[in-house]
ROKOL-165833 format. One record per atom (N, C-alpha, C): x, z, y. Coordinates in pm, whole numbers, plus 50000, padded with zeros to 5 digits. Each point is the difference from the previous one (the first is absolute). Layout:
! ROKOL-165833
XZY/...
This chain:
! ROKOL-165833
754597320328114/498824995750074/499105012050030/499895000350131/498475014450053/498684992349972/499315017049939/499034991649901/498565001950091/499614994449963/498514995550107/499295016450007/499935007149868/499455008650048/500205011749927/500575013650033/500565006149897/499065017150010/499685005349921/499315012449958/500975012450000/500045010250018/500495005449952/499955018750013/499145005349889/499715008649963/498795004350105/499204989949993/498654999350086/498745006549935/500105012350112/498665009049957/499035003350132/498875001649932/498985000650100/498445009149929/499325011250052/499515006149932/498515004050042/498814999649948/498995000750154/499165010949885/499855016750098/499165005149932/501175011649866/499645000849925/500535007349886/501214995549932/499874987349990/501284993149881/500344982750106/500934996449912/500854990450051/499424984049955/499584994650113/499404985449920/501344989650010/500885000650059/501234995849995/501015007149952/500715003749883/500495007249948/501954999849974/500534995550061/501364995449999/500414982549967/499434988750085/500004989649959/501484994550043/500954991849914/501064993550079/499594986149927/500144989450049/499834986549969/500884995950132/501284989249930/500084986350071/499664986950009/499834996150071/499334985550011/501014989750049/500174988549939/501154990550077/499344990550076/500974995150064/499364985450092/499614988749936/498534998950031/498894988249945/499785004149867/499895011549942/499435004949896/498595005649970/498854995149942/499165007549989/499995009349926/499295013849998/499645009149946/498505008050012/499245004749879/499465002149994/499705015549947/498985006250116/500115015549966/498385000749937/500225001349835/498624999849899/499885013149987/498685002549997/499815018349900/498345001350082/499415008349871/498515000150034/499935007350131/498345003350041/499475008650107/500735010449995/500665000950154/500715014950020/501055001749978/501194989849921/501224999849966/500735003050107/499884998250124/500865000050121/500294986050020/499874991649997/500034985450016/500144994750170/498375006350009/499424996150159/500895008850065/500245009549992/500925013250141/501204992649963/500394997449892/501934995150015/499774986450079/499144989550019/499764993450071/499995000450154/498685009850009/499805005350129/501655008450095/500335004449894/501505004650028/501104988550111/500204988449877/500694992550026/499664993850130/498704998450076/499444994450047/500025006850159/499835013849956/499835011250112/499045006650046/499164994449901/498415005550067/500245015049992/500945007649908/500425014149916/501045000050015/500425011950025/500675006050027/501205011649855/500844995349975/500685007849860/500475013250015/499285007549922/500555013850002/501645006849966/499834988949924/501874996949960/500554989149935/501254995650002/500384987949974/500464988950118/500274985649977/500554996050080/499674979449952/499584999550097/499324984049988/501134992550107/500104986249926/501264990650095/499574986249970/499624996850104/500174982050023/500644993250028/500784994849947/500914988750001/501405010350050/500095012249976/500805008749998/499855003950100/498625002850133/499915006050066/499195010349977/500675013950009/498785016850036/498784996450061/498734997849918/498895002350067/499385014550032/500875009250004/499515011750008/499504996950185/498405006550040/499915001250110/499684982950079/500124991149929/499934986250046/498184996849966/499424990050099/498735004049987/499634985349934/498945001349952/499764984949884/500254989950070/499474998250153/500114985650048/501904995150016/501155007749991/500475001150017/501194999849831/499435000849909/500434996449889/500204990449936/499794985550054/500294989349961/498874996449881/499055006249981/499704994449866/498334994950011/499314988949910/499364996049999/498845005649942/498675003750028/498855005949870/499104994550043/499634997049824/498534992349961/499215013749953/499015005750053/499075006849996/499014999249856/499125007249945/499485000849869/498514991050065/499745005050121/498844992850049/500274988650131/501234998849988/500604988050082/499875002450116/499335010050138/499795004250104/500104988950063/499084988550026/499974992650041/498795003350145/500744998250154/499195000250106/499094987249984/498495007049974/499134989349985/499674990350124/499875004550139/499924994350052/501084991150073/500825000749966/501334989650020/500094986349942/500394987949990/500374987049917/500985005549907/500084989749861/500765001049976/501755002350035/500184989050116/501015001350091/500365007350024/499115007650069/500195016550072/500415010349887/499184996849904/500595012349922/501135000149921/500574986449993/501125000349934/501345002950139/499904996750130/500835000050099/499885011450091/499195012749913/500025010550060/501095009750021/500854998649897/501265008549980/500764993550091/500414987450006/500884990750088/499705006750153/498504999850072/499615004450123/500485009650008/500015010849910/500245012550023/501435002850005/500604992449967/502025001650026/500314989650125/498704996450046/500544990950136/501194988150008/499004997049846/500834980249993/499264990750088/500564991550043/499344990150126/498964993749868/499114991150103/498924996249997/500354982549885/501114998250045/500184985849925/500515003549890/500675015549954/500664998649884/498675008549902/499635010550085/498575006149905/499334984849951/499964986650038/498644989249975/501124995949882/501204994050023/500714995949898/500375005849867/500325013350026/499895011049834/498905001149963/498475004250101/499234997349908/499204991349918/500504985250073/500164991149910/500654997849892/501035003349992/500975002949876/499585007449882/499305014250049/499055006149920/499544995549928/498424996350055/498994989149962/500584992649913/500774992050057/500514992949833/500395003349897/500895006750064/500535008849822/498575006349905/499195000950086/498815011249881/498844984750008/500394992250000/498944984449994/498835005350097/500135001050104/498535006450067/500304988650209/500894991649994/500314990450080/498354993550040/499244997850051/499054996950118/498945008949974/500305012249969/498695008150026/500485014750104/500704995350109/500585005350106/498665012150072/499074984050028/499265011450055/499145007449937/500044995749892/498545013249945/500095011750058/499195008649931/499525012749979/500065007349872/500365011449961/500095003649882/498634996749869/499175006450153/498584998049925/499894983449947/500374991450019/500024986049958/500704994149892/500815011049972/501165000549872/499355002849891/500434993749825/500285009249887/500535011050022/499745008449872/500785011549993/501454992649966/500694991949950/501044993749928/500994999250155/498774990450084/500334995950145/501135011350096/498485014750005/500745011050083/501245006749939/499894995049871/501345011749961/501314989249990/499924987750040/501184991650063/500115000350113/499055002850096/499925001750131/500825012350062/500095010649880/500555018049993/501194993849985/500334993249921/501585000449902/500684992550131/499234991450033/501064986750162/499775011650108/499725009650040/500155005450109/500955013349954/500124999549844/501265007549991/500954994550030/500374989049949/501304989249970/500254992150110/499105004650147/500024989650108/501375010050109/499855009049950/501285011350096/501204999349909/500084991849879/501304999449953/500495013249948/499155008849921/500375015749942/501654993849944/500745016849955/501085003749935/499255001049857/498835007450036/499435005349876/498145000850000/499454990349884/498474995449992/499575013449922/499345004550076/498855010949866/498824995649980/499304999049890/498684995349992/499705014649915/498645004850045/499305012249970/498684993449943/500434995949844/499334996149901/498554985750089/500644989250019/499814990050098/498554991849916/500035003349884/499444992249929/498235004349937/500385014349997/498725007749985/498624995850002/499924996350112/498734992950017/499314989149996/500674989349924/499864986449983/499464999749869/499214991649959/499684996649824/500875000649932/500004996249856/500754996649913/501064990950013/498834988250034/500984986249973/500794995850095/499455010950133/500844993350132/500895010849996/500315011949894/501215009550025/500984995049930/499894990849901/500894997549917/500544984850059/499244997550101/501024990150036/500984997750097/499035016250126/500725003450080/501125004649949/500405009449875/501055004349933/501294988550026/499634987949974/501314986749980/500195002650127/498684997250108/500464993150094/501335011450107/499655014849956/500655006250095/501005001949959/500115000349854/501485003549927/501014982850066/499334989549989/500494984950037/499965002950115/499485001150055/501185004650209/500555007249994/500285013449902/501025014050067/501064994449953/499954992049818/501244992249990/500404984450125/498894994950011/500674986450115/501015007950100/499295009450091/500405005450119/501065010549978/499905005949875/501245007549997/500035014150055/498565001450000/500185017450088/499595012149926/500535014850019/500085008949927/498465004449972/499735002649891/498195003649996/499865007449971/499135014049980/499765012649924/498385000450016/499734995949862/498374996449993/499115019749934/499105003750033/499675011449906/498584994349981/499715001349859/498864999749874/500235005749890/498675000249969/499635006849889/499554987149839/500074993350125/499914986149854/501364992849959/499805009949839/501434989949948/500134988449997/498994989249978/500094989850010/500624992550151/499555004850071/500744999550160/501454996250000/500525014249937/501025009250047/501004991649833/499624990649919/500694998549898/500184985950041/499154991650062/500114986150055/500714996350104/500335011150088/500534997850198/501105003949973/500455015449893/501635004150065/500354995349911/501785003150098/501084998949942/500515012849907/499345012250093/499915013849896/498755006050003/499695007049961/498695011749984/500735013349979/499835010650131/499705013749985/498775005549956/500115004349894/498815007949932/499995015950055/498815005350068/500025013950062/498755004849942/499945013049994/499605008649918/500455014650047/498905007150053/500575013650055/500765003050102/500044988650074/500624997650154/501404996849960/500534994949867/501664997150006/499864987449913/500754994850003/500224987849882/500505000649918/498934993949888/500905005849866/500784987649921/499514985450094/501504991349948/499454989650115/501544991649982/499364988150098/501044990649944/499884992849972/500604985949906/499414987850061/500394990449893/498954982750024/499185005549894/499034987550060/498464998249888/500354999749857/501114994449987/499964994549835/500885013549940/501135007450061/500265018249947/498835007149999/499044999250132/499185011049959/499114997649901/499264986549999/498994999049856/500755000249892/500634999249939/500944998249890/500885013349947/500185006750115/501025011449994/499775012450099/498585005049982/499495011350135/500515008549944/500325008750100/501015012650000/499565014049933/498584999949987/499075008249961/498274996449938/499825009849963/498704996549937/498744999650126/500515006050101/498825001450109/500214983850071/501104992350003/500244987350049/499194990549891/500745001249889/499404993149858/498435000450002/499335011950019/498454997349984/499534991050136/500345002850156/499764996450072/500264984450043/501124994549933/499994984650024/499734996649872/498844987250038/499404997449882/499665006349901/499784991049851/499245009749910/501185004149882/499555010649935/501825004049913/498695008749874/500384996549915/499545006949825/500945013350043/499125012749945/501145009949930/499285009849909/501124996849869/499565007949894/500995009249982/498885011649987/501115015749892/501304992849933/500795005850020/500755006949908/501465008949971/500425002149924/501235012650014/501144989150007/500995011350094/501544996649982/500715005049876/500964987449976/500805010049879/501075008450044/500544997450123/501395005250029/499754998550186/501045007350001/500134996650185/500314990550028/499384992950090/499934985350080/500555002950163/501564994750038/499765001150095/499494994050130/500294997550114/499434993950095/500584985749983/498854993050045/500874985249963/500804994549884/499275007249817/500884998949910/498634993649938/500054994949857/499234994449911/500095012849882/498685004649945/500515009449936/497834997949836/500765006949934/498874999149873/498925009050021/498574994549971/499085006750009/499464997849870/498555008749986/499074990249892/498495000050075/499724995249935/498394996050039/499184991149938/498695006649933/499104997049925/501004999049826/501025008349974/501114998049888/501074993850021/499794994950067/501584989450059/500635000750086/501584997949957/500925004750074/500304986250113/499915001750110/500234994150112/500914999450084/501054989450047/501045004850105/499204993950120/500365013050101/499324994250137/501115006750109/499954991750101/500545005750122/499505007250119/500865016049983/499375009750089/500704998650174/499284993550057/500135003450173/500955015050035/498805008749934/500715017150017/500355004249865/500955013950041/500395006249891/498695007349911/499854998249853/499185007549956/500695007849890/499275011249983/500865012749899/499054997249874/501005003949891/499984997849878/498035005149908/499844992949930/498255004249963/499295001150089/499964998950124/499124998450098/498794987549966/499065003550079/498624993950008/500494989750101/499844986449914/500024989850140/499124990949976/500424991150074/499264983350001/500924988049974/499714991449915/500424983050010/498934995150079/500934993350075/499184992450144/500104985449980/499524990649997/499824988149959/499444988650111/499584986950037/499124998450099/499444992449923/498604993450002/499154993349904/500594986549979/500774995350123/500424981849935/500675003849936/500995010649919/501324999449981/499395006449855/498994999149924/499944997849908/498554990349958/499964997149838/499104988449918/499935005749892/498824994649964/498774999749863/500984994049896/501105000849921/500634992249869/500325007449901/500894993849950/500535005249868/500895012850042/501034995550035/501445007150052/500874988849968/501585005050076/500954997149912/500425012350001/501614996649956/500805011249954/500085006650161/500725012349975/500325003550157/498805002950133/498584999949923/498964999650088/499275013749971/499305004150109/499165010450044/498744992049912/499625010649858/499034994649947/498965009850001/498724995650029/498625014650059/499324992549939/499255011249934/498354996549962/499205002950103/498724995050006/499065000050134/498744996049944/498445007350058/499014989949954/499334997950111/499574988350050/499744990650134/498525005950015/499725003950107/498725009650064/499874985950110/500184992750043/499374988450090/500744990750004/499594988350070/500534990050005/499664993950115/501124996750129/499585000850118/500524984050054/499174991249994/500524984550055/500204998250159/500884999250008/500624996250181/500914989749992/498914986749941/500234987350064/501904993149905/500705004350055/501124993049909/500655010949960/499585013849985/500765008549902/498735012249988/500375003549870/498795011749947/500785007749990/499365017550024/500385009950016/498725006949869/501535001649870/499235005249904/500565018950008/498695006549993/499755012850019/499455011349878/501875007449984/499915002949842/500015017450019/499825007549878/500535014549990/500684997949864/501025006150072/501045008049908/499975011649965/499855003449931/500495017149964/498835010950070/498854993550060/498845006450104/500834997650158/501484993150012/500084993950123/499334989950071/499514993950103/499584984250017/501324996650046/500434985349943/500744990650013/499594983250058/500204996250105/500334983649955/500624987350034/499644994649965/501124985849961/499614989450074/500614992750079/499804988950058/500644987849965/498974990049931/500454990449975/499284987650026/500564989249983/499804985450060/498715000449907/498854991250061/498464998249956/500244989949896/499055003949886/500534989649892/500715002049879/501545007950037/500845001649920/499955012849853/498985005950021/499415011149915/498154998049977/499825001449864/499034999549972/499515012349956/499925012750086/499375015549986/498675004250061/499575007849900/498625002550020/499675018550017/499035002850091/500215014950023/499835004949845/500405010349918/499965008249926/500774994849878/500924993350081/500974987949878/501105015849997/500964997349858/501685004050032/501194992850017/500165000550138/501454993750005/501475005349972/501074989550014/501375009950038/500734993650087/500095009950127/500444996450075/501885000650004/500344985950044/501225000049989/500554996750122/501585003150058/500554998850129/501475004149986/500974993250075/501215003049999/500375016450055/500565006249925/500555013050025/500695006750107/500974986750086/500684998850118/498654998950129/498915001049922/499104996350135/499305015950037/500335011149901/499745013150005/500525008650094/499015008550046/500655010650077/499545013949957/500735009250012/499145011349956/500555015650132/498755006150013/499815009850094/499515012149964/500365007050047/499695016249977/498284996450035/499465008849870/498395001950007/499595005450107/500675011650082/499155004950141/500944992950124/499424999950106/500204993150095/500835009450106/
């Protein structure tokens, strides 16, 4: 099968150094993917790339196994939802979703019928004629997404679509767009900086960092199993305490540490060399306030706050002069700041990383 959209050894450089740094990623048909990594990762230019607004200094971009080298955006088959939705204010809704259609010179009865089709798919069916100005923010950025999806892309980019909406209306837009790219079936490549986004919509997550990617998996490999400690701190929240290796650990092996006196098996992502300075990496659900059993990661800790968020508390400890903490269901622990606990957690839930980055 030719894959919706393929990378390969894509660089691009503005000024002194390279903000696109050798990217290859494939993408298959009706797959989403998501390109995560903070301000400046190269995110937006590998986008802008794909898209054409930019131009690649080297490397080689293919849609649906065609050379876009030299091919100009309108002309790439692909759909974009904008960060500020570029919505022509003075147009109807209508208009602005059946603008792309005009512009490839589809007749007049089939532009009214797709963009009806639109409209429905994003629930926005009798508000034809508005005006943007007459819209939610929730409104215009369905209004963006149906005038992508009204030309029938190979390939949807959304350039972080969600940005500007509240809370409660980003997290619901989250279902609703991930629930059409799966209904409709079309290839997506979303870029944000919010993991939460980017852990709810794909099917994978490229994590970038320094203009290259340093993994791209599903949601449930990368939280569970990040490739590095710069991934590990950056999605979600992750404990890490000191401590030494006993022996060489290699890449992708389970190998003995100690920390705070105790000997620990954890699993190293990378190779680490023998007595080295590292870290056990942990994430706060994945350990609790108990006894132990046998076979468990057992820590002393003394609780510096106690933070209630509704159906789970986030108790906030130091270890060793580390801060640590623990997330657990509200209720189920009765700890008080300047208490001593011991914190206990399955051993298989450990990771451990070289101390410098």
């Amino acid at each position: 099968m030719t894959a919706a959209l393929a990378l390969e050894g894509l660089r691009k450089s503005f000024g002194a150094g390279p903000v696109v740094d050798g990217i290859d990623l494939v993408v298959e048909p009706g797959e989403f993917v998501t390109l995560l990594g903070p301000s400046g990762c190269g995110k937006t230019t590998t986008l802008n790339l794909v898209a054409g607004f930019q131009v690649p200094d080297a490397g080689r971009i293919a849609i649906r196994g065609r050379e876009m080298t030299g091919v100009p955006p309108h002309h790439r088959d692909i759909g974009l939802v904008f960060q500020d939705y570029a919505l022509f204010p003075h147009r109807t809704v209508a208009e602005n979703v059946g603008f792309g259609l005009r512009m490839r010179k589809v007749g007049r009865a089939e532009v009214e019928q797709r963009v009806g089709e639109a409209l429905g798919l994003v629930q926005l069916a009798g508000l034809e004629g508005r005006r943007p100005g007459q819209l939610s923010g929730g409104q215009r950025q369905r209004v963006a997404l149906a005038r992508a999806l009204v030309i029938r892309p190979s390939v949807l980019l959304l350039d972080e679509p969600l940005s500007n909406l509240d809370l409660k209306l980003r997290e619901e837009m989250r279902l609703e767009i991930s629930g059409l790219q799966r209904r409709l079936g079309i290839t997506t490549i979303l870029v944000t900086h919010d993991q939460g986004e980017a852990l709810v919509m794909s099917d994978r997550v490229a994590v970038m960092r320094g203009g290259r990617i340093s993994q791209v998996t599903d949601p449930v490999t990368l939280y569970n199993r990040p490739a590095d400690r710069f991934i590990a701190e950056f999605i979600g929240s992750m404990n890490f305490l000191p401590c030494l290796t006993e022996g060489v650990v290699a890449a992708g092996a389970v190998g003995s540490v100690v920390v705070e006196g105790q000997a620990v098996r954890a699993l190293a992502p990378r190779a680490i060399k023998a007595g080295t300075a590292a870290l056990l990496a942990f994430r706060p659900e994945q350990a609790r306030v108990a006894s132990g059993e046998a076979g468990e990661l057992r820590l002393r800790g003394r609780v510096v706050r106690v933070a209630y968020l509704g159906g789970r508390t986030e108790l906030h400890l130091e270890m060793g002069g580390r801060p640590c903490v623990v997330d657990v269901p509200s209720g189920t622990v009765a700890a008080e700041a300047g208490e001593e606990v011991v914190l206990a957690g399955p051993t298989s839930a450990c990771l451990l990383f070289p101390a410098e980055l």
